[in-house]
PDB file of N, CA, C and O in Angstrom, chain B, residues numbered from 101:
ATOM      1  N   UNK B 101       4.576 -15.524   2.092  1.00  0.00           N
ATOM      2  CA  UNK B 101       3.961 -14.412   1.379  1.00  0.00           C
ATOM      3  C   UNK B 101       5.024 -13.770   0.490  1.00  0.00           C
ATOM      4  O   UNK B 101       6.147 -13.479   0.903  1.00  0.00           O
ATOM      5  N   UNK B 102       4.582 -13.561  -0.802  1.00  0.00           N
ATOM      6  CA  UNK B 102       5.377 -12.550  -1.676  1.00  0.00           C
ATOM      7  C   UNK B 102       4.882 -11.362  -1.665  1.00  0.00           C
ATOM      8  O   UNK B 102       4.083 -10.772  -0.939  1.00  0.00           O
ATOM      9  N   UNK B 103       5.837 -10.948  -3.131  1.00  0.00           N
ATOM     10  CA  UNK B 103       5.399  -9.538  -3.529  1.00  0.00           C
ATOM     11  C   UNK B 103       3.788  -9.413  -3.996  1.00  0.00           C
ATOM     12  O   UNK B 103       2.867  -8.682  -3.632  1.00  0.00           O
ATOM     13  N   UNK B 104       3.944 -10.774  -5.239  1.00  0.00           N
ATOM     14  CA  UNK B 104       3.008 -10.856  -6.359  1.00  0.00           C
ATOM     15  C   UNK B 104       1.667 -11.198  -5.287  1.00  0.00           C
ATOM     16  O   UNK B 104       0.600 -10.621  -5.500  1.00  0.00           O
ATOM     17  N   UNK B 105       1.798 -12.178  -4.118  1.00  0.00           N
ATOM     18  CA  UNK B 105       0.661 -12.257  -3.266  1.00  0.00           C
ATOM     19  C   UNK B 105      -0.154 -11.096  -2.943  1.00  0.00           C
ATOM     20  O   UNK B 105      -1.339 -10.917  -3.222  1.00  0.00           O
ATOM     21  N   UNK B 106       0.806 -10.180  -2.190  1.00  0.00           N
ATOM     22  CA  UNK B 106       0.741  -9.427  -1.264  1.00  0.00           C
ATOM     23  C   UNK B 106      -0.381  -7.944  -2.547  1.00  0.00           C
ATOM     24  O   UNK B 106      -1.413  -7.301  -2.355  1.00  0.00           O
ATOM     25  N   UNK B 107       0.453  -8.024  -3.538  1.00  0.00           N
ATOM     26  CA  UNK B 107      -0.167  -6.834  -4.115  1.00  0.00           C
ATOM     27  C   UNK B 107      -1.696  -7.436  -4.832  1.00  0.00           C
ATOM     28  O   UNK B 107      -2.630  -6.637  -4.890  1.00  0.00           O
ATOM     29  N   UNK B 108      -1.847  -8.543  -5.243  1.00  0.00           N
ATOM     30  CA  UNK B 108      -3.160  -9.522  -5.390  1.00  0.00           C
ATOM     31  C   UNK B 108      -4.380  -8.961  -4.151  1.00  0.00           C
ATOM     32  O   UNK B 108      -5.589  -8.740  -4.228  1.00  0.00           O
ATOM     33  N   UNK B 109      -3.335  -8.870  -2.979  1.00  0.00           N
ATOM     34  CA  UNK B 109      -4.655  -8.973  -1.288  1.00  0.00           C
ATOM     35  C   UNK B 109      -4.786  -7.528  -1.980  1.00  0.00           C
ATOM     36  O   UNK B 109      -5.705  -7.487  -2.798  1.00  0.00           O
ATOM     37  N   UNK B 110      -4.024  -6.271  -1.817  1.00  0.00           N
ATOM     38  CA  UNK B 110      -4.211  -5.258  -1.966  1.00  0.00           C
ATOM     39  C   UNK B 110      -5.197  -4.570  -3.285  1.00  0.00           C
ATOM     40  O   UNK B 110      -6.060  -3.692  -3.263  1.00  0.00           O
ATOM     41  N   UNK B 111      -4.679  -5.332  -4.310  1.00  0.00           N
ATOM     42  CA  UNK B 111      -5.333  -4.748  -5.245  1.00  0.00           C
ATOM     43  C   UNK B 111      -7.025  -5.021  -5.420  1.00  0.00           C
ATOM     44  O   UNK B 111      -7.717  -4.317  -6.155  1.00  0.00           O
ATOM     45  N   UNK B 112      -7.555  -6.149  -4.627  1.00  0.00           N
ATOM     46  CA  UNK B 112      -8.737  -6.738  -4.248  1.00  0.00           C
ATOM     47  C   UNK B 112      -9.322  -5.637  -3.494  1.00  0.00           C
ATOM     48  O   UNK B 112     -10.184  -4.823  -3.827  1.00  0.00           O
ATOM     49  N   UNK B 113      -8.670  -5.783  -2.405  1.00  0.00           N
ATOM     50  CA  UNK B 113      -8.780  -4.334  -1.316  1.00  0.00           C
ATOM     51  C   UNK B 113      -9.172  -2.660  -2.413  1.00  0.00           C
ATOM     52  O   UNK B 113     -10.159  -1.955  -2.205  1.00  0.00           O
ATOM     53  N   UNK B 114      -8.418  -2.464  -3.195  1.00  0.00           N
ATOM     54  CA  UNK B 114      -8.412  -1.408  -3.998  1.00  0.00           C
ATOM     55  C   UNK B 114      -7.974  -1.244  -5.224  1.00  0.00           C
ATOM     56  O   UNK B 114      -6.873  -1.131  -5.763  1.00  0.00           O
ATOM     57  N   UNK B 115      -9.487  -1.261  -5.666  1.00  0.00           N
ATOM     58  CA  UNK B 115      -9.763  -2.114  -6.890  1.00  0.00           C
ATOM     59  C   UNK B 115      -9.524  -1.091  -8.215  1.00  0.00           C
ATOM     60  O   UNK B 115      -9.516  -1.468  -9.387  1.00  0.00           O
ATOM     61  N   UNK B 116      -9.313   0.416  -7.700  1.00  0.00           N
ATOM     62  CA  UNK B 116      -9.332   1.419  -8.369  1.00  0.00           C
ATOM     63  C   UNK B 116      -7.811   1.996  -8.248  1.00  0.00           C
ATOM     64  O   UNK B 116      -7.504   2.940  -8.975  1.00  0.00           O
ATOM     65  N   UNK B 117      -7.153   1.620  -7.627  1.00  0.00           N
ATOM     66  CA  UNK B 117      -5.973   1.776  -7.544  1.00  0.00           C
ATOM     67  C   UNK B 117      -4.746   1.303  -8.211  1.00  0.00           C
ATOM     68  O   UNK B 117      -4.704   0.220  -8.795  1.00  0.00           O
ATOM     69  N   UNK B 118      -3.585   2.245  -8.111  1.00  0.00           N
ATOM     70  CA  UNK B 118      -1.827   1.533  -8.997  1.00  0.00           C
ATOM     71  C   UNK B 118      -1.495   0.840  -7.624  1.00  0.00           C
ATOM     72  O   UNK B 118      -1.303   1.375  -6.532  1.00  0.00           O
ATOM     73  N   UNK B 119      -1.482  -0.189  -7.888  1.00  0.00           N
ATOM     74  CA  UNK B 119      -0.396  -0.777  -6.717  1.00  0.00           C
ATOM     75  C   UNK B 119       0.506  -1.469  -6.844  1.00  0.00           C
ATOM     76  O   UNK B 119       0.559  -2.303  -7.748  1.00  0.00           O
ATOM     77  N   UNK B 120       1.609  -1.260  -5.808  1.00  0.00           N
ATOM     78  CA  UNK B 120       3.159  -2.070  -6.468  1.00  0.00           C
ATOM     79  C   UNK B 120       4.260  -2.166  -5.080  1.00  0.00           C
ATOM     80  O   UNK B 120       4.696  -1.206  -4.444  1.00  0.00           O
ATOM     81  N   UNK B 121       4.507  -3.449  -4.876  1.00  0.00           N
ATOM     82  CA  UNK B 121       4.828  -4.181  -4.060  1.00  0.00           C
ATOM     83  C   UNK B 121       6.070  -4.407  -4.469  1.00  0.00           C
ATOM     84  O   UNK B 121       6.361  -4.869  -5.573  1.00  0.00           O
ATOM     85  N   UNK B 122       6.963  -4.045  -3.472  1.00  0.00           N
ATOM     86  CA  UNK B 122       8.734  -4.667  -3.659  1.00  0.00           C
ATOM     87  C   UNK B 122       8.804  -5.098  -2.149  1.00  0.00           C
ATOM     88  O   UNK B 122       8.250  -4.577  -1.180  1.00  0.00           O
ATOM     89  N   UNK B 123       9.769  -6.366  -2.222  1.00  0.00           N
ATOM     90  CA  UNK B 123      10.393  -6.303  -1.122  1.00  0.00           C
ATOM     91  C   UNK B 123      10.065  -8.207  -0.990  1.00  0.00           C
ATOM     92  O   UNK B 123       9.561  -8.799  -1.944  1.00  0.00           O
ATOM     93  N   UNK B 124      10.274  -8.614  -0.268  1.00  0.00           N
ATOM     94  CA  UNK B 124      10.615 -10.133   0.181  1.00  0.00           C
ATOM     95  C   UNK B 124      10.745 -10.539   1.939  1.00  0.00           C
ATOM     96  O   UNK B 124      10.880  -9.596   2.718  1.00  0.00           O
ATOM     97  N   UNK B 125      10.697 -11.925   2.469  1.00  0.00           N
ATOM     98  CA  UNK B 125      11.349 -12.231   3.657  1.00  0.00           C
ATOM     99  C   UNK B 125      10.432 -11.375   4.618  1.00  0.00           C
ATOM    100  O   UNK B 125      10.877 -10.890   5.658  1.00  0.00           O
ATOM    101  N   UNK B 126       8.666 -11.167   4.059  1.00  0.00           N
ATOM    102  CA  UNK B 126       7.833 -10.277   5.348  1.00  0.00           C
ATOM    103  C   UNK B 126       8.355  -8.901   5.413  1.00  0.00           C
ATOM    104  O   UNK B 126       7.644  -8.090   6.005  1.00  0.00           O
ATOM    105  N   UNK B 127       9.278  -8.559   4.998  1.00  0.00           N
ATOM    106  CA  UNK B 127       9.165  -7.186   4.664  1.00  0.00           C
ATOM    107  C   UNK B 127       9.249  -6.391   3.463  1.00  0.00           C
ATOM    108  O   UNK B 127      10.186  -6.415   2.665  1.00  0.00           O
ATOM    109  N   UNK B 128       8.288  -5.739   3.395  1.00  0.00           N
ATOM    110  CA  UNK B 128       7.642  -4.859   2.270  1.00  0.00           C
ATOM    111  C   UNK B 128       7.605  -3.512   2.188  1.00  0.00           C
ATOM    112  O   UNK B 128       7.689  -2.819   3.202  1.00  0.00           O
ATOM    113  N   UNK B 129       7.440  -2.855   0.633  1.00  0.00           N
ATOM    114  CA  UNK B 129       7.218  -1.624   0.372  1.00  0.00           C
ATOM    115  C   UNK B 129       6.242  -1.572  -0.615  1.00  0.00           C
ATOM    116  O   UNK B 129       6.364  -2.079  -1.730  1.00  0.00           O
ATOM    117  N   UNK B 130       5.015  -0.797  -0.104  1.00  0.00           N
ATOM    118  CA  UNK B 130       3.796  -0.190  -0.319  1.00  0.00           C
ATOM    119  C   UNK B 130       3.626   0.727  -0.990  1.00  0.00           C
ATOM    120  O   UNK B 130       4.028   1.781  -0.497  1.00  0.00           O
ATOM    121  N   UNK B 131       3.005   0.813  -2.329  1.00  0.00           N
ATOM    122  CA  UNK B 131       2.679   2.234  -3.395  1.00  0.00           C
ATOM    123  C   UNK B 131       1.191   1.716  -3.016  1.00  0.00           C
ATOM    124  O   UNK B 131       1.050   0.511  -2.809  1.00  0.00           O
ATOM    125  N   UNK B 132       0.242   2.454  -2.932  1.00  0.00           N
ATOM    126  CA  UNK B 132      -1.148   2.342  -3.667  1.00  0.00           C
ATOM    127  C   UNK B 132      -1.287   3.715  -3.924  1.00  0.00           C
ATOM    128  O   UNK B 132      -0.671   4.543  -3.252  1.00  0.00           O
ATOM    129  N   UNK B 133      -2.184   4.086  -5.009  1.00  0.00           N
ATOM    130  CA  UNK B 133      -2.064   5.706  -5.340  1.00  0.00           C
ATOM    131  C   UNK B 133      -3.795   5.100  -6.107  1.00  0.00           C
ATOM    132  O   UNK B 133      -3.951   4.292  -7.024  1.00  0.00           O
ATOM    133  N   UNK B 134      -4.813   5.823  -5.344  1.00  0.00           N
ATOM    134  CA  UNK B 134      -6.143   5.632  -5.453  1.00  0.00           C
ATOM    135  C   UNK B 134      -6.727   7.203  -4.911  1.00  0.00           C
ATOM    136  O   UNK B 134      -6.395   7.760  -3.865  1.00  0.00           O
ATOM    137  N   UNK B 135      -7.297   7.510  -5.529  1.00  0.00           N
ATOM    138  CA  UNK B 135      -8.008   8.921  -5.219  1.00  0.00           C
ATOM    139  C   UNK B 135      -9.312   8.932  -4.172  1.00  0.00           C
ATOM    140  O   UNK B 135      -9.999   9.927  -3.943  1.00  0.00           O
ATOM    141  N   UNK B 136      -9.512   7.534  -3.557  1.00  0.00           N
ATOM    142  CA  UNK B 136     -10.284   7.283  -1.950  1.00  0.00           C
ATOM    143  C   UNK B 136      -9.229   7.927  -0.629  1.00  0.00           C
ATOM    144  O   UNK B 136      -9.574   8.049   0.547  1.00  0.00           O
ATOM    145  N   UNK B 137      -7.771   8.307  -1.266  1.00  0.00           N
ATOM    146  CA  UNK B 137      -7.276   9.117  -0.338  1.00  0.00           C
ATOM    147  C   UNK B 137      -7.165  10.275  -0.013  1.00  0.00           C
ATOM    148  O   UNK B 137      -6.508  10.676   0.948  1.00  0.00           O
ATOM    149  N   UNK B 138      -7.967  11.121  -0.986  1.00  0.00           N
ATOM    150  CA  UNK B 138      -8.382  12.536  -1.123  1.00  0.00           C
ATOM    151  C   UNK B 138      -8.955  12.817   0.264  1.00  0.00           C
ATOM    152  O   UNK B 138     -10.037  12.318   0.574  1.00  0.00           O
ATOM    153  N   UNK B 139      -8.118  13.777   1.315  1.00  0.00           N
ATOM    154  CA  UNK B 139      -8.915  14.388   2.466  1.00  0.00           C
ATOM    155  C   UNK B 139      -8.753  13.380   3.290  1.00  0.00           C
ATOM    156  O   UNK B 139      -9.533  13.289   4.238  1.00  0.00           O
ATOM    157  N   UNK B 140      -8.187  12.849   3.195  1.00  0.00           N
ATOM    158  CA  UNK B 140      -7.553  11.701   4.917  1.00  0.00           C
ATOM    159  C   UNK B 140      -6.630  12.209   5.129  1.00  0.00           C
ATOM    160  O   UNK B 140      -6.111  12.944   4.289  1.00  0.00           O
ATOM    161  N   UNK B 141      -5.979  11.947   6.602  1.00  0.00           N
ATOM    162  CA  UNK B 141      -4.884  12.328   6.661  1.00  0.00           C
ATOM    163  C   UNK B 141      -3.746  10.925   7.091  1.00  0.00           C
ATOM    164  O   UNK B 141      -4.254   9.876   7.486  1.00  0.00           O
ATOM    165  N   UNK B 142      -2.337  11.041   6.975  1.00  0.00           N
ATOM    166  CA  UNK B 142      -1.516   9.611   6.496  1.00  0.00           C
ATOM    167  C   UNK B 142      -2.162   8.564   7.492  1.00  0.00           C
ATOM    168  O   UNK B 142      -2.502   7.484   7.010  1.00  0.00           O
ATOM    169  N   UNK B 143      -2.353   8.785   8.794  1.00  0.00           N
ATOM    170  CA  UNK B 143      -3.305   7.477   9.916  1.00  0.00           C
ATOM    171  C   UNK B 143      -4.080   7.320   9.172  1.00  0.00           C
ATOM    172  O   UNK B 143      -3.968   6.229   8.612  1.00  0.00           O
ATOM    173  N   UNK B 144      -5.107   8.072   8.760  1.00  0.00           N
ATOM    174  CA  UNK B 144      -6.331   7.221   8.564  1.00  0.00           C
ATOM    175  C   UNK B 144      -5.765   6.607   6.938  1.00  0.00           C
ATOM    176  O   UNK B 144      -6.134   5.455   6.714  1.00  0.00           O
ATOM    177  N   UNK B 145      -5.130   7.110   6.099  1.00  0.00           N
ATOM    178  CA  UNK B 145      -4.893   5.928   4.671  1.00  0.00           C
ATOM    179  C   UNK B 145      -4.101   4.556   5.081  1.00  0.00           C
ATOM    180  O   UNK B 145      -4.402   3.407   4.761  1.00  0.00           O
ATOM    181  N   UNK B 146      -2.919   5.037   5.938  1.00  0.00           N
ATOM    182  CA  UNK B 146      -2.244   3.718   6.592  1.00  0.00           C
ATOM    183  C   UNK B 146      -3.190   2.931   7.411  1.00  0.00           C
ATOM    184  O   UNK B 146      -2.667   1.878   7.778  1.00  0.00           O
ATOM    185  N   UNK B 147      -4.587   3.107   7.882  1.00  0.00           N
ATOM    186  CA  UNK B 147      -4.971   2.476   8.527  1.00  0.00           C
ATOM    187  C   UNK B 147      -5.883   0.773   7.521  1.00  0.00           C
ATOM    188  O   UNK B 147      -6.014  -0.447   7.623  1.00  0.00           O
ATOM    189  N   UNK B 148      -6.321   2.177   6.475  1.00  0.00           N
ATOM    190  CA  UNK B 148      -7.174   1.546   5.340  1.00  0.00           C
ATOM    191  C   UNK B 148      -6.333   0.633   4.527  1.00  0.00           C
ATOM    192  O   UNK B 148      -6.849  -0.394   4.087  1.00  0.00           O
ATOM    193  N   UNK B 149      -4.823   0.965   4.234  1.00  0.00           N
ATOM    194  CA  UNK B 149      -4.263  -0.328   3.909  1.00  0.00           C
ATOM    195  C   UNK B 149      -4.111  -1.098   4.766  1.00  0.00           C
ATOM    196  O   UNK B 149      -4.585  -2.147   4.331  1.00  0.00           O
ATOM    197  N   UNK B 150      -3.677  -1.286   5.911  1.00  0.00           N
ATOM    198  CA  UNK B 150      -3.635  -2.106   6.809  1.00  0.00           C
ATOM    199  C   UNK B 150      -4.697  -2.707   7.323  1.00  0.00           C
ATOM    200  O   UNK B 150      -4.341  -3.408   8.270  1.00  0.00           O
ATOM    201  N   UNK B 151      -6.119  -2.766   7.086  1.00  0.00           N
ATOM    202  CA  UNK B 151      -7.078  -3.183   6.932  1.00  0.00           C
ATOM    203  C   UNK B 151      -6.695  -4.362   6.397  1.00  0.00           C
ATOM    204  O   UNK B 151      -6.145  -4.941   7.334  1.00  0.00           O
ATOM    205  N   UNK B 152      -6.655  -5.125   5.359  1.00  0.00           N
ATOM    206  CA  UNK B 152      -6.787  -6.422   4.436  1.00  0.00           C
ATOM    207  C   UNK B 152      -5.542  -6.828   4.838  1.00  0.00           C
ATOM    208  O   UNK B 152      -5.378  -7.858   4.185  1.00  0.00           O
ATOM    209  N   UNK B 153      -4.376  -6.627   5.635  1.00  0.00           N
ATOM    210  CA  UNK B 153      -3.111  -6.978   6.092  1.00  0.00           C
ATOM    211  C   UNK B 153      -3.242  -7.414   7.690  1.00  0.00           C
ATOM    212  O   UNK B 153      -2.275  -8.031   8.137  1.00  0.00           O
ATOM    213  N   UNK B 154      -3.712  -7.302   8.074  1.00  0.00           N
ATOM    214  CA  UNK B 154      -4.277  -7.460  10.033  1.00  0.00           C
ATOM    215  C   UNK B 154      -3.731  -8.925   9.737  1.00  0.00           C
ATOM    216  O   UNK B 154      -2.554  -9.183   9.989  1.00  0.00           O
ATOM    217  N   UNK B 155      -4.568  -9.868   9.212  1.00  0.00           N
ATOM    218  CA  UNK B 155      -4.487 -11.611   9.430  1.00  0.00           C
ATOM    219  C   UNK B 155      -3.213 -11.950   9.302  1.00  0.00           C
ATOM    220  O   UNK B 155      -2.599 -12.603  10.146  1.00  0.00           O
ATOM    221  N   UNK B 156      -2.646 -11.441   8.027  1.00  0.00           N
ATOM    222  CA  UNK B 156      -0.920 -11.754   7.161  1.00  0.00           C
ATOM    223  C   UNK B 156       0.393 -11.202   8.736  1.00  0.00           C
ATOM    224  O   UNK B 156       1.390 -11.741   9.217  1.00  0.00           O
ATOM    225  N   UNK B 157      -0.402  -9.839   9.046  1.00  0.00           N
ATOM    226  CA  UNK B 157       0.651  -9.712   9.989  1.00  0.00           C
ATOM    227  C   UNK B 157       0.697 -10.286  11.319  1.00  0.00           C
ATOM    228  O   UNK B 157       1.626 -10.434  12.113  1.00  0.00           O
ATOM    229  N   UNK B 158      -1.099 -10.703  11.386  1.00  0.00           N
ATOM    230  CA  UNK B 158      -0.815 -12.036  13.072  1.00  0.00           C
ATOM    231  C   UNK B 158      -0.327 -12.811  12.804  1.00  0.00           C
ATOM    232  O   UNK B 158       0.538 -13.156  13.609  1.00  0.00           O
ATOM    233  N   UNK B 159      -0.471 -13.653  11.554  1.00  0.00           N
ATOM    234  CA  UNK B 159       0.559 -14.739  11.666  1.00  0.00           C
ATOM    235  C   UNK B 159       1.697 -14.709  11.186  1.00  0.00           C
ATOM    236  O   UNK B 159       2.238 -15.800  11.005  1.00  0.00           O
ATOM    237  N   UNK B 160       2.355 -13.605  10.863  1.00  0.00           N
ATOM    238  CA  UNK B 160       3.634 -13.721  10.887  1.00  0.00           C
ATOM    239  C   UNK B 160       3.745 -13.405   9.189  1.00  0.00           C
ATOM    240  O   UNK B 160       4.799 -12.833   8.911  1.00  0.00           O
ATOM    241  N   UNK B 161       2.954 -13.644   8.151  1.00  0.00           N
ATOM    242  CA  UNK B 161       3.494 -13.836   6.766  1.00  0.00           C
ATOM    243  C   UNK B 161       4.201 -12.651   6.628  1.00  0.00           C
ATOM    244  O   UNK B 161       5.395 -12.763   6.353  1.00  0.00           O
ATOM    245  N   UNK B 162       3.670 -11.395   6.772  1.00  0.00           N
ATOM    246  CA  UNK B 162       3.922 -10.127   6.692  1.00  0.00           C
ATOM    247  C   UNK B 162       4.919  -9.937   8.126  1.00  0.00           C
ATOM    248  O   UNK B 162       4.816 -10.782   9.015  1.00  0.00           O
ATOM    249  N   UNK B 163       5.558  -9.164   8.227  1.00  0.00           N
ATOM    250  CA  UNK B 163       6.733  -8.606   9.610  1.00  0.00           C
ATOM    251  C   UNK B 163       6.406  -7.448   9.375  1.00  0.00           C
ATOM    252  O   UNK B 163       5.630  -6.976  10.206  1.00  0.00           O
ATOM    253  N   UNK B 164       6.814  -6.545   8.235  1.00  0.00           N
ATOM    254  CA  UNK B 164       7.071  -4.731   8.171  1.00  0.00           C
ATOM    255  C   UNK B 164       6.971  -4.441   6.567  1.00  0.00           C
ATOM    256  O   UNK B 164       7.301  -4.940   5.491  1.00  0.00           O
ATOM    257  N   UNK B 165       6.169  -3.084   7.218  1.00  0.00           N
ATOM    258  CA  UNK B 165       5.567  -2.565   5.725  1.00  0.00           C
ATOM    259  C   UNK B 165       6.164  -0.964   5.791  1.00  0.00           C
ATOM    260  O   UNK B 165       6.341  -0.287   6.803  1.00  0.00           O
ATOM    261  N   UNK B 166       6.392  -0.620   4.480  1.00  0.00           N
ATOM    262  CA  UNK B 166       6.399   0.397   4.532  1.00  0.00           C
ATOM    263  C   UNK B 166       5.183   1.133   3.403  1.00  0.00           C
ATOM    264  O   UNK B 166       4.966   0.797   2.239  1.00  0.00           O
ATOM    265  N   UNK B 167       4.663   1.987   4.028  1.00  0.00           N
ATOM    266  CA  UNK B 167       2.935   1.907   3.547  1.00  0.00           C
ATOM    267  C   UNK B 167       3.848   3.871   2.767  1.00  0.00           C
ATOM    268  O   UNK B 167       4.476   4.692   3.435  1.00  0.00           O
ATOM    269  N   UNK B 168       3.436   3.947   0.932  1.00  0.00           N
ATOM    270  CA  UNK B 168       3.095   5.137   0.791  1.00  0.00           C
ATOM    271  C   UNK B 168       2.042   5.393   0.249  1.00  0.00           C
ATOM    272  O   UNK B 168       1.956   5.040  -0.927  1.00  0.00           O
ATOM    273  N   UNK B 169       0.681   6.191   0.967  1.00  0.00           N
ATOM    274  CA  UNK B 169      -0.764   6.008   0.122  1.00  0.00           C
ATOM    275  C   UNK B 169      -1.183   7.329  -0.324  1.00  0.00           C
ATOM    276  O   UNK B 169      -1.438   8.259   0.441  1.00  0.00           O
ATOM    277  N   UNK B 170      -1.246   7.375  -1.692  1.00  0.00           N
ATOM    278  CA  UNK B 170      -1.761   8.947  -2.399  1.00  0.00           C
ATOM    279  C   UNK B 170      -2.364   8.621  -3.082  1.00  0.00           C
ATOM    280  O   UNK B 170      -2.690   7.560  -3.615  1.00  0.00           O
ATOM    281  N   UNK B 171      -2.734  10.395  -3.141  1.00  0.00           N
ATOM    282  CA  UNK B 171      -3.737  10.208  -4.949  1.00  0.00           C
ATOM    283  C   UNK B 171      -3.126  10.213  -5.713  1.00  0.00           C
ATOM    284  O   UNK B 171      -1.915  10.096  -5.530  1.00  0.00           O
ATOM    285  N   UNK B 172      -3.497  10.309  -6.575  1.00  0.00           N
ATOM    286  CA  UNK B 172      -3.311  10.287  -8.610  1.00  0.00           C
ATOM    287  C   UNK B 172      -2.333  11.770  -8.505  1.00  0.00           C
ATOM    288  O   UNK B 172      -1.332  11.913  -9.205  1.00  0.00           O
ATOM    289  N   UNK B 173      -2.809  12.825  -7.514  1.00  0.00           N
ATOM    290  CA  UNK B 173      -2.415  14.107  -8.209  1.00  0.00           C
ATOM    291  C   UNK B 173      -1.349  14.072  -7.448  1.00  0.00           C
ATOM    292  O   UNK B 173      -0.377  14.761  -7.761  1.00  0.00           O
ATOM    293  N   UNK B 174      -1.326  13.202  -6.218  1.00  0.00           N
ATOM    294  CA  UNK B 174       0.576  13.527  -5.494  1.00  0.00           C
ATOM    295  C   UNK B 174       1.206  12.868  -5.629  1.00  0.00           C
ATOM    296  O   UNK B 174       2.397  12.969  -5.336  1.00  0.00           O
ATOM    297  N   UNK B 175       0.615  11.822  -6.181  1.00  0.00           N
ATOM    298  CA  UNK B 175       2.293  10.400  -6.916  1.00  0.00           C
ATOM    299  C   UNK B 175       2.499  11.554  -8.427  1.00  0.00           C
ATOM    300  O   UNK B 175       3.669  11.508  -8.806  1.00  0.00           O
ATOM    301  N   UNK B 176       1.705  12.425  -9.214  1.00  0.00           N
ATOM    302  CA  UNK B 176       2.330  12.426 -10.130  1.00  0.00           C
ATOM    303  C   UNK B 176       3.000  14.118  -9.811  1.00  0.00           C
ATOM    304  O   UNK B 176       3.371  14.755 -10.797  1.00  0.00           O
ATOM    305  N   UNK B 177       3.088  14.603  -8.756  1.00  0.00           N
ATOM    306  CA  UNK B 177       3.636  15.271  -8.048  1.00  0.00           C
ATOM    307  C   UNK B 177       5.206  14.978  -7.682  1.00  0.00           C
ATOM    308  O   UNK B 177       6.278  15.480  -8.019  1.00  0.00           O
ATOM    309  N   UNK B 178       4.833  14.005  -6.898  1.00  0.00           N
ATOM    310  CA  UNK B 178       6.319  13.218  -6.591  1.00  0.00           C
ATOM    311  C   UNK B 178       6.678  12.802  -7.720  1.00  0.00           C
ATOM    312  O   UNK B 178       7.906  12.710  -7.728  1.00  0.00           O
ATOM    313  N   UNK B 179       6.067  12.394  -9.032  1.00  0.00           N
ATOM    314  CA  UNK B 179       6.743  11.564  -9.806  1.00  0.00           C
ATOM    315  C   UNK B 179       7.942  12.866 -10.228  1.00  0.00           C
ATOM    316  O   UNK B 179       9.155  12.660 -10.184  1.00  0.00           O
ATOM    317  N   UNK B 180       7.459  13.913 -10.543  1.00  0.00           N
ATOM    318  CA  UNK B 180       8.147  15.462 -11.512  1.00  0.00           C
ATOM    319  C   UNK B 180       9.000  15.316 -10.254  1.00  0.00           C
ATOM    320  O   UNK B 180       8.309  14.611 -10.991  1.00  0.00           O
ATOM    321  N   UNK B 181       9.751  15.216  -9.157  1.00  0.00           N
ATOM    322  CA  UNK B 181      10.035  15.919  -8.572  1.00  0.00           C
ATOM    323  C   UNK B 181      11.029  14.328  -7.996  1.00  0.00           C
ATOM    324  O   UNK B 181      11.824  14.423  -7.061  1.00  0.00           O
ATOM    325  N   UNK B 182      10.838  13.234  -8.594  1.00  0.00           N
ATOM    326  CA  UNK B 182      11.947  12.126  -8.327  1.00  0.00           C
ATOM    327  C   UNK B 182      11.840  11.421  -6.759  1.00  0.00           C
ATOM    328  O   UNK B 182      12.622  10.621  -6.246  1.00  0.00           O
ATOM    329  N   UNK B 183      10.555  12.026  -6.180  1.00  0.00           N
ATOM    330  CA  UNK B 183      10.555  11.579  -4.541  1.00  0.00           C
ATOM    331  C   UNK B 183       9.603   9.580  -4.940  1.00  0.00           C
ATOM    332  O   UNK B 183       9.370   8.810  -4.007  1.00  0.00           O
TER     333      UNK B 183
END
């Protein structure tokens, strides 16, 4: 599994979403920034990405993610603010 894979499963998964995948060797780092995360709290969005990832991580393609899931209005929050 790659990057370019990995953000393909995701972006299928969320189809309305920025998503962007770094990382190699089963372990990964997670942007999706989709406004279906409005009013969840971080379990339940980490759960919803990890949804379309369950199979990749039984067998091994995937090892470790690091999942960050927002809306539109707190990535461009974090963006002003360099986080």
């Amino acid at each position: 599994m790659n990057s370019e894979q990995l953000t393909q499963i995701l972006q299928e998964a969320f189809p309305d979403a920025e998503v962007a995948v770094t990382g190699q060797a089963g372990k990964f780092d997670l942007r999706i920034v989709d406004d279906q995360f409005e009013g969840k709290r971080s379990v339940a969005r980490q759960q919803a990405v990890y949804a379309p990832l369950n199979s990749y991580i039984a067998s091994g393609a995937v090892h470790a993610v690091t999942i960050r899931a927002m809306t539109k209005a707190e990535w461009r929050k974090a963006s002003l603010f360099g986080a």
